[in-house]
PADO-276177 format. One record per residue (C-alpha): residue in three letters; x, y, z. Coordinates in steps of 0.1 Angstrom, whole numbers, plus 5000, padded with zeros to 4 digits. Layout:
{ala; {X; Y; Z}}
...
//
This chain:
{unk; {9700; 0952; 3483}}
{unk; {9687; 0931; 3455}}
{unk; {9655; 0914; 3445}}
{unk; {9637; 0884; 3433}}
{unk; {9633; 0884; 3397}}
{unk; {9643; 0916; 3381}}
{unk; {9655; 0920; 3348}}
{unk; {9685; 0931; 3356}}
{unk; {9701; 0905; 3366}}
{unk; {9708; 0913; 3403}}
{unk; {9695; 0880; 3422}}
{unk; {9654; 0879; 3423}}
{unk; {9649; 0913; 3416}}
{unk; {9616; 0921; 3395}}
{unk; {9610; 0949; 3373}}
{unk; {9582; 0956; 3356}}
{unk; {9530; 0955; 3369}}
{unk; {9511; 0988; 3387}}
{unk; {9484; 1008; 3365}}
{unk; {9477; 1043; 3370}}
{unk; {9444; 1055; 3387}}
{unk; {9413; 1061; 3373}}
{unk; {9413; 1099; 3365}}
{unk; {9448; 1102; 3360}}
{unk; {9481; 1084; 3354}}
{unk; {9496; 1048; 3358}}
{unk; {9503; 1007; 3388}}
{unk; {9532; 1004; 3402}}
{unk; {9541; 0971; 3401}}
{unk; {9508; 0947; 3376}}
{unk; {9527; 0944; 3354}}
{unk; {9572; 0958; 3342}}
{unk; {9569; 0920; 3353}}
{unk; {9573; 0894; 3384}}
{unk; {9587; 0863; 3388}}
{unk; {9568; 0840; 3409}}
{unk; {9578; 0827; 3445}}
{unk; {9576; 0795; 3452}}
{unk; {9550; 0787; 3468}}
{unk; {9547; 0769; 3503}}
{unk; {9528; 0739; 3503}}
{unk; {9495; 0739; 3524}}
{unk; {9500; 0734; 3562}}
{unk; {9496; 0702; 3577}}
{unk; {9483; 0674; 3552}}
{unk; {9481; 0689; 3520}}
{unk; {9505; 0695; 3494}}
{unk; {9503; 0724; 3469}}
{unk; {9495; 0711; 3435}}
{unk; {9520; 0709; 3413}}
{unk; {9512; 0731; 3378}}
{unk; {9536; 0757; 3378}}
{unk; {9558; 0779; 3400}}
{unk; {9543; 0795; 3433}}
{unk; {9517; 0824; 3431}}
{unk; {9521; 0860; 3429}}
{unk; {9550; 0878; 3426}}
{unk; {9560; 0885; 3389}}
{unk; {9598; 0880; 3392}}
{unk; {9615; 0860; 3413}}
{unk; {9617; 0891; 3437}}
{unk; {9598; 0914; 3447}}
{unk; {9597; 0948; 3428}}
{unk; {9588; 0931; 3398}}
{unk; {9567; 0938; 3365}}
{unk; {9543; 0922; 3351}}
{unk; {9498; 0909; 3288}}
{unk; {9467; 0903; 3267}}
{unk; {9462; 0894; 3228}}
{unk; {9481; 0915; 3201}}
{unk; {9448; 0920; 3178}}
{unk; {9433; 0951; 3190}}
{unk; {9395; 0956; 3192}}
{unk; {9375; 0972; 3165}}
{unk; {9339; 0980; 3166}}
{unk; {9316; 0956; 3148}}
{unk; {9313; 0958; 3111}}
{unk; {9278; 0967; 3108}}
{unk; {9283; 0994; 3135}}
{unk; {9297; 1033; 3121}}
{unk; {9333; 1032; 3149}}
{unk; {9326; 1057; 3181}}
{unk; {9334; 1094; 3176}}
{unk; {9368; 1099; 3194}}
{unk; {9363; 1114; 3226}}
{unk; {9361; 1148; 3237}}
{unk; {9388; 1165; 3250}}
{unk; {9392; 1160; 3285}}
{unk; {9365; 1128; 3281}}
{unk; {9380; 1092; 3284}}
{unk; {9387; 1069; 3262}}
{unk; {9372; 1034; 3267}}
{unk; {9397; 1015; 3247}}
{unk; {9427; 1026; 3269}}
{unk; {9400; 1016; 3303}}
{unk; {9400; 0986; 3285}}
{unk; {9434; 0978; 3280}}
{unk; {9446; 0986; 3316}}
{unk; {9413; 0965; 3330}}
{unk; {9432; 0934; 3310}}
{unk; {9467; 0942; 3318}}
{unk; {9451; 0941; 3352}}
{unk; {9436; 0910; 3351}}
{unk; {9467; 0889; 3335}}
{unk; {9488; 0905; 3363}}
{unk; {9470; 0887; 3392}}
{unk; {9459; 0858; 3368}}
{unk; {9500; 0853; 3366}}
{unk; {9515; 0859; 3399}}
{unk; {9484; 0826; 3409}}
{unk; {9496; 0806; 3380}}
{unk; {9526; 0815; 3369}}
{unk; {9526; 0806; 3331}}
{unk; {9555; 0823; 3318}}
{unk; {9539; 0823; 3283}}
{unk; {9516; 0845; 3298}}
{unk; {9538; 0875; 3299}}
{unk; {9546; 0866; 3259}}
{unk; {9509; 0867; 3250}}
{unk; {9502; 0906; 3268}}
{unk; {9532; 0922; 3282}}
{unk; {9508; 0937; 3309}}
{unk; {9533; 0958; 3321}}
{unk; {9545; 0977; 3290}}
{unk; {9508; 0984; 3283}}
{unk; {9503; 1001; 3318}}
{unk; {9531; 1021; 3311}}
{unk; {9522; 1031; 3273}}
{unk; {9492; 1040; 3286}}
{unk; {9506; 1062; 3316}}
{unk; {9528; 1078; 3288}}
{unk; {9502; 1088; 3268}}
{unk; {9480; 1105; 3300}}
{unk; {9511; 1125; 3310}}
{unk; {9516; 1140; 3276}}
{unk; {9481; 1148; 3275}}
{unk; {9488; 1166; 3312}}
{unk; {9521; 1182; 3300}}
{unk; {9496; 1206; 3285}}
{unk; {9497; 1222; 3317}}
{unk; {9526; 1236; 3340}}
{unk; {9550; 1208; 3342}}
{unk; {9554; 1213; 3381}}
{unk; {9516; 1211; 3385}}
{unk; {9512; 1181; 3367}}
{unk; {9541; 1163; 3386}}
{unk; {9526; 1173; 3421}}
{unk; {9492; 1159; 3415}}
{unk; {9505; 1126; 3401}}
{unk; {9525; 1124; 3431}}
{unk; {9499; 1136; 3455}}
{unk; {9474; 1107; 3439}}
{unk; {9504; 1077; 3438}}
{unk; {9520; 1083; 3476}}
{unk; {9488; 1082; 3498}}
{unk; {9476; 1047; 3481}}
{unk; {9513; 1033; 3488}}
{unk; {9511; 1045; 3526}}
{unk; {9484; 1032; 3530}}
{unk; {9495; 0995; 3522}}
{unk; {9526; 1002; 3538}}
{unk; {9511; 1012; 3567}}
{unk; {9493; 0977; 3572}}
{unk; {9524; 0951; 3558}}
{unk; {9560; 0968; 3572}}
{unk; {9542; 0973; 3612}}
{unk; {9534; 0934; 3605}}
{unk; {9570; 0922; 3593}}
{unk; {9587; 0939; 3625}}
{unk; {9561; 0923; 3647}}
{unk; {9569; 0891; 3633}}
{unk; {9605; 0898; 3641}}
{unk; {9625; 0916; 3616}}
{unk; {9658; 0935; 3630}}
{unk; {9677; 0963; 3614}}
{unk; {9712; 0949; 3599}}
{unk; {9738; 0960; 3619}}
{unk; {9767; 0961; 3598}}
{unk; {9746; 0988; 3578}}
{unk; {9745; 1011; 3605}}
{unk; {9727; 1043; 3596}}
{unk; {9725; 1038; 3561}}
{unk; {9698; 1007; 3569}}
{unk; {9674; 1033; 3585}}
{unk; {9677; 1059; 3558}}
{unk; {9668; 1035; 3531}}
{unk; {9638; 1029; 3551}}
{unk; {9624; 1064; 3540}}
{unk; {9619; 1046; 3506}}
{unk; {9587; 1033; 3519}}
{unk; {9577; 1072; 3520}}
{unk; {9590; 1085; 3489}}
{unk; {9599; 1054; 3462}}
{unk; {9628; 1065; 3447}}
{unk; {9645; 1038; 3453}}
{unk; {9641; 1002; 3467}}
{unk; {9632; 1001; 3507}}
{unk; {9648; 0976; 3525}}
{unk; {9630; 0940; 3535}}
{unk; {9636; 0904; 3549}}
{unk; {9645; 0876; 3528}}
{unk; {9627; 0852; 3558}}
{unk; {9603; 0864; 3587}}
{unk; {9581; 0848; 3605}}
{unk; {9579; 0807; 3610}}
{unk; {9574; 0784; 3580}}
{unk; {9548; 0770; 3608}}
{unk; {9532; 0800; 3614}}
{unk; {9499; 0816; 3588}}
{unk; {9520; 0837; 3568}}
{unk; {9552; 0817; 3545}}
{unk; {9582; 0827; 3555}}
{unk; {9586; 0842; 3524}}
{unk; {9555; 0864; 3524}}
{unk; {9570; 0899; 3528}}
{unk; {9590; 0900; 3501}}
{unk; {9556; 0886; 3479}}
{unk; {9536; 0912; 3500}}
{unk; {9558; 0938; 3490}}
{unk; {9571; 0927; 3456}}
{unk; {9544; 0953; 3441}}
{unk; {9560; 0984; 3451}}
{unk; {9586; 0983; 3423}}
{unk; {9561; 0994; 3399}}
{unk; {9556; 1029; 3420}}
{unk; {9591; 1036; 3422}}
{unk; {9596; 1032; 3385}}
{unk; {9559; 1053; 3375}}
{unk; {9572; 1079; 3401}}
{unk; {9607; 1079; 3379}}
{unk; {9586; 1086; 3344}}
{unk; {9563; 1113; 3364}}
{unk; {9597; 1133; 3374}}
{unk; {9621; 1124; 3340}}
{unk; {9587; 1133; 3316}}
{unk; {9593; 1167; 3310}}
{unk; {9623; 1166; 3298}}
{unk; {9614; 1133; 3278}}
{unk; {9587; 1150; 3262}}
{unk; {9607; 1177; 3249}}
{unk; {9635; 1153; 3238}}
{unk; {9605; 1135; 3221}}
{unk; {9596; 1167; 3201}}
{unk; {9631; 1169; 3188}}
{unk; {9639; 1135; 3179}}
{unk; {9610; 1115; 3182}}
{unk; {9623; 1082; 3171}}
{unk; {9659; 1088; 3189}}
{unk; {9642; 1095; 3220}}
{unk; {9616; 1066; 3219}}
{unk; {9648; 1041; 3208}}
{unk; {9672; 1052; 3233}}
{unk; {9660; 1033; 3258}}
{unk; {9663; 0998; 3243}}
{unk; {9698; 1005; 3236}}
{unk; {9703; 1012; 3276}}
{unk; {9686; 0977; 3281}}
{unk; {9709; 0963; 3260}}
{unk; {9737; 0977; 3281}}
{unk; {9728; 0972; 3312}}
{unk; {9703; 0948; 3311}}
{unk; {9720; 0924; 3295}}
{unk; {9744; 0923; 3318}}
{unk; {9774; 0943; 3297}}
{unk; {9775; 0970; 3320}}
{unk; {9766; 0963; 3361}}
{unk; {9750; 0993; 3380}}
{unk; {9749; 0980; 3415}}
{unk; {9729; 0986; 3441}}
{unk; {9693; 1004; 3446}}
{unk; {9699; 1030; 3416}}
{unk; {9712; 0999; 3394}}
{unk; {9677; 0980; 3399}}
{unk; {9656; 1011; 3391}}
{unk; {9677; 1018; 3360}}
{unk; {9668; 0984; 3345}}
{unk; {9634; 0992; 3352}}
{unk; {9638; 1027; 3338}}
{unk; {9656; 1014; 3302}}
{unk; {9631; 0982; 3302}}
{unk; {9598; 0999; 3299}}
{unk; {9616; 1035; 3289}}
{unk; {9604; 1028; 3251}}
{unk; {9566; 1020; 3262}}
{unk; {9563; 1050; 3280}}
{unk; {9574; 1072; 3248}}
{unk; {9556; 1051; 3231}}
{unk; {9529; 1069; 3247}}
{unk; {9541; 1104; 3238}}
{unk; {9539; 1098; 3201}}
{unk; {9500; 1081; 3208}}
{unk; {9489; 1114; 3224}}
{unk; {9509; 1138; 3200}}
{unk; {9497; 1116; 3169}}
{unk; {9522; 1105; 3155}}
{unk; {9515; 1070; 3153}}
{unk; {9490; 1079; 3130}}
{unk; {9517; 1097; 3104}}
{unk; {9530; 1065; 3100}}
{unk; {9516; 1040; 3075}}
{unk; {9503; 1012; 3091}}
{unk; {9523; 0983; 3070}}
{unk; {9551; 1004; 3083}}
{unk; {9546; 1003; 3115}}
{unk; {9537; 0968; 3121}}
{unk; {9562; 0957; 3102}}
{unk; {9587; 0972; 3119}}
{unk; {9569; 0963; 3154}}
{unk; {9571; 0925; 3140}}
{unk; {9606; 0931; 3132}}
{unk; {9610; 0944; 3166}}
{unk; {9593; 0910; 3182}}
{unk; {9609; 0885; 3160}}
{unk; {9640; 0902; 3176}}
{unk; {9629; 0896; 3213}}
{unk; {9618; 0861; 3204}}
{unk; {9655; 0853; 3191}}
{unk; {9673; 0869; 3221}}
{unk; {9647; 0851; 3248}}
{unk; {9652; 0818; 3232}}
{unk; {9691; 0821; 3239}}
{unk; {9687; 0835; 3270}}
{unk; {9660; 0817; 3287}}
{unk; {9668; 0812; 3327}}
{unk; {9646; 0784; 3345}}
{unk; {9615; 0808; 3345}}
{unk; {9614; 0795; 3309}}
{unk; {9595; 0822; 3285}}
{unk; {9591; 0843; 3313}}
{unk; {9603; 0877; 3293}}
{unk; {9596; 0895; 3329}}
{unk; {9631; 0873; 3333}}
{unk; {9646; 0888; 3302}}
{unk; {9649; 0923; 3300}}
{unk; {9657; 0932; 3263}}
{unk; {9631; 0906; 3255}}
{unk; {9612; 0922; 3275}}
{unk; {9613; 0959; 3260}}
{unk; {9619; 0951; 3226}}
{unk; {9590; 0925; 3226}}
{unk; {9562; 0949; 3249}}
{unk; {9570; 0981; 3226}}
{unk; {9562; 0960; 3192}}
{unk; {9532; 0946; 3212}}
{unk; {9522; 0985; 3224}}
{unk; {9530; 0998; 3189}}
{unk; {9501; 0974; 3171}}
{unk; {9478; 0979; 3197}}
{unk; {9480; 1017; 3198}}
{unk; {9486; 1022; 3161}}
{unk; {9450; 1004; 3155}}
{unk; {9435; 1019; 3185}}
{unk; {9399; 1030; 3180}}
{unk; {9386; 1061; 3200}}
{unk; {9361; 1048; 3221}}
{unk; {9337; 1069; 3244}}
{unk; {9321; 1038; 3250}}
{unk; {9325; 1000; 3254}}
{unk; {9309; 0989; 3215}}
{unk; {9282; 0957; 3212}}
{unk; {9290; 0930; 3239}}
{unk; {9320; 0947; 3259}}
{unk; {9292; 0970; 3269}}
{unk; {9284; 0946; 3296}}
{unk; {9319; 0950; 3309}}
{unk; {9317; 0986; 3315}}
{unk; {9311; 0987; 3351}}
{unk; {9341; 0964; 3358}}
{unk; {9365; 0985; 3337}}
{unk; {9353; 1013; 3350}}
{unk; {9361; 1003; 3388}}
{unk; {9395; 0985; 3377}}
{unk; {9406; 1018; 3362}}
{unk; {9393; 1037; 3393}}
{unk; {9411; 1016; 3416}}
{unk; {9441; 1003; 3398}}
{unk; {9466; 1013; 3423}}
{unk; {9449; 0995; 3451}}
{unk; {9443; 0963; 3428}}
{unk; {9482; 0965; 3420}}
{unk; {9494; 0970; 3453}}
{unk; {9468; 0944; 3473}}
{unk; {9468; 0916; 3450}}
{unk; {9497; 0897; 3462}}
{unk; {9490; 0897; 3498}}
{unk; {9454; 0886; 3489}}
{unk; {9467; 0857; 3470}}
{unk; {9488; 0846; 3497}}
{unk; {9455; 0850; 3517}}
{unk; {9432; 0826; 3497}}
{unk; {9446; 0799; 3506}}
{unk; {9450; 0795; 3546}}
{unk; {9411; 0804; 3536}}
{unk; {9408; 0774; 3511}}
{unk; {9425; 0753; 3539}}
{unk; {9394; 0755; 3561}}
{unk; {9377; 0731; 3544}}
{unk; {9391; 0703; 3555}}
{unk; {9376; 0714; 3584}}
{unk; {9340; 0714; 3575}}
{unk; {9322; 0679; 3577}}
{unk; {9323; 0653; 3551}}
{unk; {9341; 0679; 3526}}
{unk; {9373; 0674; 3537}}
{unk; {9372; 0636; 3538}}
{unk; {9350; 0629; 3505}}
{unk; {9362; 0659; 3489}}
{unk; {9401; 0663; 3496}}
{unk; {9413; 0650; 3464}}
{unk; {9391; 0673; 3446}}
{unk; {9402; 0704; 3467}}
{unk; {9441; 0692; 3468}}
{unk; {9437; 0691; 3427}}
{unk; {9420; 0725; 3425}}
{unk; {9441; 0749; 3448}}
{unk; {9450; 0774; 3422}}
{unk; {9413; 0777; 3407}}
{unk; {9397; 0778; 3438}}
{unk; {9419; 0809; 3448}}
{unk; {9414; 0827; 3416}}
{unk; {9374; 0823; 3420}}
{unk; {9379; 0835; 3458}}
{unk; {9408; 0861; 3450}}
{unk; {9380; 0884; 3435}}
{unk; {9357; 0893; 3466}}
{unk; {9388; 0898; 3485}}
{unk; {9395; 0925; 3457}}
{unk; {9362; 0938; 3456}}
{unk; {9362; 0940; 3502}}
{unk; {9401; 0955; 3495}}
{unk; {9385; 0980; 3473}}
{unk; {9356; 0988; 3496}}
{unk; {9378; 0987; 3528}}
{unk; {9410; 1012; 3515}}
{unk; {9403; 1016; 3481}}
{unk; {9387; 1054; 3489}}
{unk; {9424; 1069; 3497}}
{unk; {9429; 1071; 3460}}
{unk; {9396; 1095; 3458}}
{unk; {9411; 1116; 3489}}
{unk; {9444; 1115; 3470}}
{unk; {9431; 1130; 3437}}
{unk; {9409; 1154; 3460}}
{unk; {9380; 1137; 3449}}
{unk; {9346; 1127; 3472}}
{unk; {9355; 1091; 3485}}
{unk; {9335; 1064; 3471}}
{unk; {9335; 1030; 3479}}
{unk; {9328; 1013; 3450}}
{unk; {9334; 1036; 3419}}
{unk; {9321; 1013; 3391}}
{unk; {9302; 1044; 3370}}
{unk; {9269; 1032; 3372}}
{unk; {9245; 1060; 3373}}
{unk; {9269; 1085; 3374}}
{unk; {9288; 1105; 3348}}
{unk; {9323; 1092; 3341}}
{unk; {9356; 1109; 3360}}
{unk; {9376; 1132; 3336}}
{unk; {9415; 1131; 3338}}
//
């Protein structure tokens, strides 16, 4: 089975978003990248303003991927930078980064700007970044390492899964007959990821509170775990290909992209849509290797980002002759996409300052990135089914008195904005209401709202 807006080329299949928790690794899904879905309009008398394709939903199909500004932060010039951080400590720059990627992940499955996903490839970052922490953790057994990522990415997961599939049989979804067994064993995917679970293309009633659509939005997310759960098993033999041939290794996969990906060679089915994803942000991930190990730093800096501009000029040429109707959506694009996130990732980690705090006015940020990075699977896998939530909740006021007849241009005009102000407290009462399972995954004491304050930092 395929799905929306992947890079692979399969029919709306998405590949690229989630961010790894606070403490240890990743998020599925925000951003490889997403297409949106188009969006229904408003029941009854209003129509969905027109500004750009439907929320949420980073490709045009679910299981999809999901960036902020090249120029990397740097601690004011009158200020001596941060020490780096002690072994074991965290480092406030990579919080940071994932916080953003974060951000522009829900900001572009509302909106869906495609130049967005050219300005931060949010879902390359997330995976640089999970790179680097599972180097760091390779320190230790490799079998212990892959057991407690696993043990902290599955229990979020079933958790969400638990609430959405019970809700899309309800509403009437039917095992496909002419699959036979082979339908019900691919529902075990919503168990362990390895591959992509089945789900309806339509359920429910265009007339009913949820689009006909919303399941495969609701569940678009879960490409990202499948594809961190891939890195978590392939890293230890990645790593040690690394050590050999750092630069082969790191490479490689952006010559798979442009086999696959690109439409050369056609892996079908299941394993065919988690390659893409594998070969797409393959590079990213290494990328993260050579960050922890230090080898960036070896590297001249004129060399590197000349070599990571070389490496984006690239995507830009290929995306410009390949653009689908998604535009400069690069989620839509894979070798874009992986050639243009790892030049991206290389400046920002090759400039990367060792932070053990946020420096001058990002200080007053540091609560925020502190609970985005300690809930970043449960930010990843909600936010979609929130979005689709704000706005049955922004239709109620055309129910309240004299708003909805002296203010119904106003609201009709404002759709998109209004859900992003309200798509924040439904976050923050997600967080509070299931967010805990990722503290009872990593074995920690659950917490309800994890922002830091007053408390000393979690250590990976």
């Amino acid at each position: 089975m395929t799905y929306p807006n992947h890079p692979s080329g399969h029919p709306q299949q998405p590949y690229g978003q989630p961010s790894q928790p606070y403490g240890e690794p990743q998020q599925p899904y925000g951003e490889p990248h997403t297409v949106p879905f188009p969006v229904q309009p408003p029941p009854q008398h209003r129509a969905r303003p027109a500004g750009g394709p439907a929320p949420w939903a980073e490709r045009p199909e679910p299981w999809v991927r999901e960036p902020a500004p090249a120029a990397t932060l740097a601690p004011a010039p009158e200020q001596a930078p941060a020490p780096a951080p002690a072994k074991g400590g965290r480092d406030r720059y990579l919080d940071l980064l994932r916080a953003v990627a974060l951000v522009r992940v829900v900001v572009f499955h509302l909106f869906g700007w495609a130049w967005l996903t050219v300005v931060f490839p949010s879902m390359g970052v997330m995976f640089a970044l999970a790179g680097s922490l599972m180097a760091r953790s390779l320190s230790r057994p490799a079998w212990s390492v892959i057991r407690s990522r696993v043990r902290r990415l599955l229990p979020p997961m079933w958790a969400f899964v638990a609430v959405v599939v019970p809700v899309v049989f309800l509403l009437g979804w039917k095992p496909v007959r002419e699959e036979g067994i082979w339908w019900f064993l691919k529902l075990a995917c919503y168990v362990l990821p390895i591959g992509t679970p089945p789900f309806p293309w339509e359920n429910g009633s265009e007339s009913g509170l949820l689009e006909s659509s919303w399941a495969g939005q609701a569940l678009g997310p879960l490409w990202y775990i499948r594809a961190y759960l891939w890195f978590v098993l392939a890293s230890p033999l990645l790593l040690k290909a690394f050590r050999k041939l750092p630069w082969v290794t790191m490479l490689a996969p952006i010559g798979l992209t442009a086999v696959i990906g690109t439409g050369l060679v056609t892996v079908p089915g299941t394993a065919g849509e988690g390659l893409v994803d594998f070969a797409v942000f393959g590079s990213c991930w290494i990328l993260g290797f050579a960050h922890n190990d230090g080898l960036l730093k070896t590297v001249p800096r004129y060399l590197s980002v000349s070599l990571a501009a070389i490496l984006m000029a690239f995507a830009l040429w290929w995306a410009s002759g390949h653009l689908t109707e998604e535009g400069w959506n690069l989620d839509e694009i894979p070798l874009a996409q992986s050639t243009w996130s790892l030049g991206i990732c290389v400046i920002l980690l090759q400039y990367a300052p060792s932070w053990r705090e946020l420096p001058g006015r990002l200080a007053g940020w540091d609560s925020l990135v502190t609970l985005a990075n300690n809930r970043a699977v449960t930010i990843y896998l909600w936010h979609n089914l929130l979005l689709m939530a704000t706005f049955p909740i922004i239709d109620q006021l055309w129910d309240v008195p004299w708003v909805g007849d002296h203010l119904g241009t106003y609201i009709d005009a404002s759709y998109n904005t209004l859900a992003l102000i309200l798509i924040w407290p439904l976050i923050g009462l997600m967080i509070v209401s299931v967010g805990w399972v990722e503290d009872v995954a990593a074995k920690r004491r659950p917490r309800l709202w994890p922002n830091g304050t007053g408390k000393p930092r979690a250590r990976h």
